[in-house]
C-alpha positions as CSV (number, residue, x, y, z in Angstrom):
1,X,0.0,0.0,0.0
2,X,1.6,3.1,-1.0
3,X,-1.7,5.8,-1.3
4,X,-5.3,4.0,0.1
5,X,-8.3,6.3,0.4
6,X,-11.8,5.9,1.9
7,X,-14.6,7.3,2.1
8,X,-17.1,7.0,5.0
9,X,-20.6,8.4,4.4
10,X,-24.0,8.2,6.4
11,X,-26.7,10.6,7.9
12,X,-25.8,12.7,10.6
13,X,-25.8,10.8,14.1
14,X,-24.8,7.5,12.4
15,X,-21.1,7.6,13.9
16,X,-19.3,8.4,10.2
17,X,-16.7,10.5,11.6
18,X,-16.3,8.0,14.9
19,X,-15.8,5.5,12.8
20,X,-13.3,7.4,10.7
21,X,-11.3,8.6,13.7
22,X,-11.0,5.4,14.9
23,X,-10.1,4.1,11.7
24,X,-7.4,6.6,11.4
25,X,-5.8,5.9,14.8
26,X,-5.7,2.6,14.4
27,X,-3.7,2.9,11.4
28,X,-1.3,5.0,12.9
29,X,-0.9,4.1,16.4
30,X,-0.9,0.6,15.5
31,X,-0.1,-0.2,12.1
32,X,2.1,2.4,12.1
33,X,0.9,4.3,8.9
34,X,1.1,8.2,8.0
35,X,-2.8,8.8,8.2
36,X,-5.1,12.3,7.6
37,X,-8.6,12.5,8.5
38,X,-11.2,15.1,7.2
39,X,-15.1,15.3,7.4
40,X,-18.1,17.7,6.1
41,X,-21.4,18.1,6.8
42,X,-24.4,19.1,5.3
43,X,-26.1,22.2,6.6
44,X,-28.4,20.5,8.7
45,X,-25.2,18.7,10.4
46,X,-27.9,15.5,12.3
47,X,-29.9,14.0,9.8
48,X,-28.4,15.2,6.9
49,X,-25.7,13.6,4.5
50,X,-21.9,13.9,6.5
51,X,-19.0,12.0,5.2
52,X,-15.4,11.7,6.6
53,X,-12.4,10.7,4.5
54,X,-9.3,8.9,5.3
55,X,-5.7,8.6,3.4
56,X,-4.1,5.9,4.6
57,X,0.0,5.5,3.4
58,X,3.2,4.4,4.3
59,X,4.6,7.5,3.3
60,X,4.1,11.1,4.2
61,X,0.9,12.2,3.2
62,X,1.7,15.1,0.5
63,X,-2.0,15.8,-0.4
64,X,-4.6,15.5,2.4
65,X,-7.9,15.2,0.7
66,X,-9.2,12.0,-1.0
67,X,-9.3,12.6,-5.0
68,X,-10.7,8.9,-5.9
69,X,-11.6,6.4,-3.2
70,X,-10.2,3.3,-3.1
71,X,-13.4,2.0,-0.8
72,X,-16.7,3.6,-0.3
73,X,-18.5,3.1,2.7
74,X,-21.8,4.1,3.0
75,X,-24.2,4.2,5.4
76,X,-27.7,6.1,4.1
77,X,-29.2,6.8,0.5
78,X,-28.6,10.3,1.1
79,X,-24.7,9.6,1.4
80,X,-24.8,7.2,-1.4
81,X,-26.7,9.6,-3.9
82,X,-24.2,12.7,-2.8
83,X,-21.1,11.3,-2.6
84,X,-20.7,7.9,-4.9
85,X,-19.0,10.5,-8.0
86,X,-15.4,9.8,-7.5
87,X,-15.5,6.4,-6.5
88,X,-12.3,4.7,-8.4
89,X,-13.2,2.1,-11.3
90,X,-11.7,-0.9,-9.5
91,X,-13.6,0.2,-6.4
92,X,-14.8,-1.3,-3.5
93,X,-18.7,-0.5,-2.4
94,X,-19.6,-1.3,1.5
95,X,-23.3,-1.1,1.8
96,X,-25.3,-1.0,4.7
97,X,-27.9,-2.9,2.7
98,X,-30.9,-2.0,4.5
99,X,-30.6,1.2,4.0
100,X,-28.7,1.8,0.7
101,X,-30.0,0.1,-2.8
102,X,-27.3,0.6,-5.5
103,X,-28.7,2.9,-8.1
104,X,-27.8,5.1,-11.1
105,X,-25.0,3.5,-13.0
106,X,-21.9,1.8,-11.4
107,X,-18.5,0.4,-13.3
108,X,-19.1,-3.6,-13.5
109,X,-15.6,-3.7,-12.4
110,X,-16.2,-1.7,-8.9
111,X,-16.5,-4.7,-6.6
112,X,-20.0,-4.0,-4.2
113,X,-20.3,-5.6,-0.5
114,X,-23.4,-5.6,1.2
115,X,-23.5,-5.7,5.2
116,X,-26.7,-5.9,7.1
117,X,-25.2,-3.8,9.2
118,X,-27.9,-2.1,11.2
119,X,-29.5,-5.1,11.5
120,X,-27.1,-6.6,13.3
121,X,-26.5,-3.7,15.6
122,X,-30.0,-3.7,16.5
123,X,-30.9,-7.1,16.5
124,X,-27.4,-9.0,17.4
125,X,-26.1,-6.3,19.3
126,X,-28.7,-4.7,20.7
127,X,-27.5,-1.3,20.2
128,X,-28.3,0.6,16.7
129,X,-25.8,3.2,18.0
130,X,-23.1,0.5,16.8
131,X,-23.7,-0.2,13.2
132,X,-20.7,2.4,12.8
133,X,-18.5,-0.6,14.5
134,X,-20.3,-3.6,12.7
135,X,-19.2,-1.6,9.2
136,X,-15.4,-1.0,10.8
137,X,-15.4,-4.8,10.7
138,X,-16.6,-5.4,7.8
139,X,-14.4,-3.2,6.1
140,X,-11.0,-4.5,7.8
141,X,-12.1,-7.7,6.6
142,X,-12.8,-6.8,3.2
143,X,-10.0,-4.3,2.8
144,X,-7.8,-5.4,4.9
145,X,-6.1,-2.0,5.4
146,X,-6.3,-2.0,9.1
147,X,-5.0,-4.7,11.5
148,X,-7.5,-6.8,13.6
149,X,-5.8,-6.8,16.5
150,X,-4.7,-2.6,16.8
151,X,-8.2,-2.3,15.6
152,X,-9.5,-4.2,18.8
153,X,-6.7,-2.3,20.9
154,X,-8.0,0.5,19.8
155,X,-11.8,0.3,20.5
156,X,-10.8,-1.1,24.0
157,X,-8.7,1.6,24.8
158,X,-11.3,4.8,23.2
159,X,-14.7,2.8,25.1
160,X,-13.7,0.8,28.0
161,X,-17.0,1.1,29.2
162,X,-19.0,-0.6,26.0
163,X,-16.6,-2.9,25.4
164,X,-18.2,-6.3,25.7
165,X,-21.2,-4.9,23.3
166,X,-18.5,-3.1,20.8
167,X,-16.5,-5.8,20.8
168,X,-19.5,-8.1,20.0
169,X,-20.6,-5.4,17.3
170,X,-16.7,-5.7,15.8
171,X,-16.9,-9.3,15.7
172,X,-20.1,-9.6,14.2
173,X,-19.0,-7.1,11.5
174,X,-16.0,-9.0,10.7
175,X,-18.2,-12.1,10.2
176,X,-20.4,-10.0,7.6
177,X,-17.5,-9.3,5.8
178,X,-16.1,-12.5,5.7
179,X,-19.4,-13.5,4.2
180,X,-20.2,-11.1,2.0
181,X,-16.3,-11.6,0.7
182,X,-17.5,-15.3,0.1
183,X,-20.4,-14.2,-2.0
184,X,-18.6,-12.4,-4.5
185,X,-15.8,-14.9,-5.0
């Protein structure tokens, strides 16, 4: 990995940027990676379309904003339908797929990835609030850009409180993406 971007979008309140932050820390305290983090919001900041951005390398960072994501993760339709231009041809697509449909027309080559992610959080978990970690294992199963076990470090360290039902949310995300990764193969 010399250059890996991603792009994190949702609705205001879903976690995006959480999830970016702790995405981002992981890959540098851990993984030891040169890492920048940005977000935006739309105007109405909770409820509207947000998205937070990630360049992951293991050199300096020279240019802090994502130009084309390598991954796409996305979390509402709002966030899909705003922020899907850009997306690279040989793309990866992480759906929340009950609450995102793929529409409009994407590259056949951009590889999609559907978790059920607030599902999961709500029926597995028991916490909606957590489909932001179910997705954060799902894509480090899928990408493989962040390490499992700094990415478990990580969460115990930022919510020791929540950990049993984070961590439960983590693993249950990872086990999405293994099986959506088996679906496409």
């Amino acid at each position: 990995m010399t250059r890996y971007e991603v792009r994190i979008g949702g609705f205001g309140g879903q976690g995006v940027v959480t999830m970016a932050v702790v995405a981002g820390e992981t890959a540098s305290l851990y993984d030891k990676k040169y890492v920048v983090q940005t977000q935006s919001y739309g105007p109405e900041a909770r409820g509207g379309a947000s998205k937070s951005e990630i360049v992951i390398s293991d050199e300096e960072v020279d240019y802090p904003k994502v130009q084309a994501p390598d991954v796409f993760v996305v979390l509402s339709r709002a966030a899909y339908l705003e922020y899907i231009k850009g997306l690279k041809d040989d793309g990866i697509l992480i759906i929340d797929e009950d609450l995102v449909e793929i529409e409009g027309d994407l590259p056949k080559t951009v590889k999609v990835y559907k978790i059920p992610a607030t599902r999961i959080a709500d029926k597995e978990v028991g916490n909606k609030q957590s489909t932001n970690i179910v997705m954060l294992g799902a894509l480090t199963v899928i990408t493989k850009i962040l390490s499992v076990e700094g990415l478990k470090a990580r969460i115990e360290e930022r919510w020791p409180r929540f950990l049993k039902s984070n961590m439960l949310a983590l693993e249950l995300g990872m086990k999405a993406g293994e099986e959506a990764l088996a679906k496409a193969a």
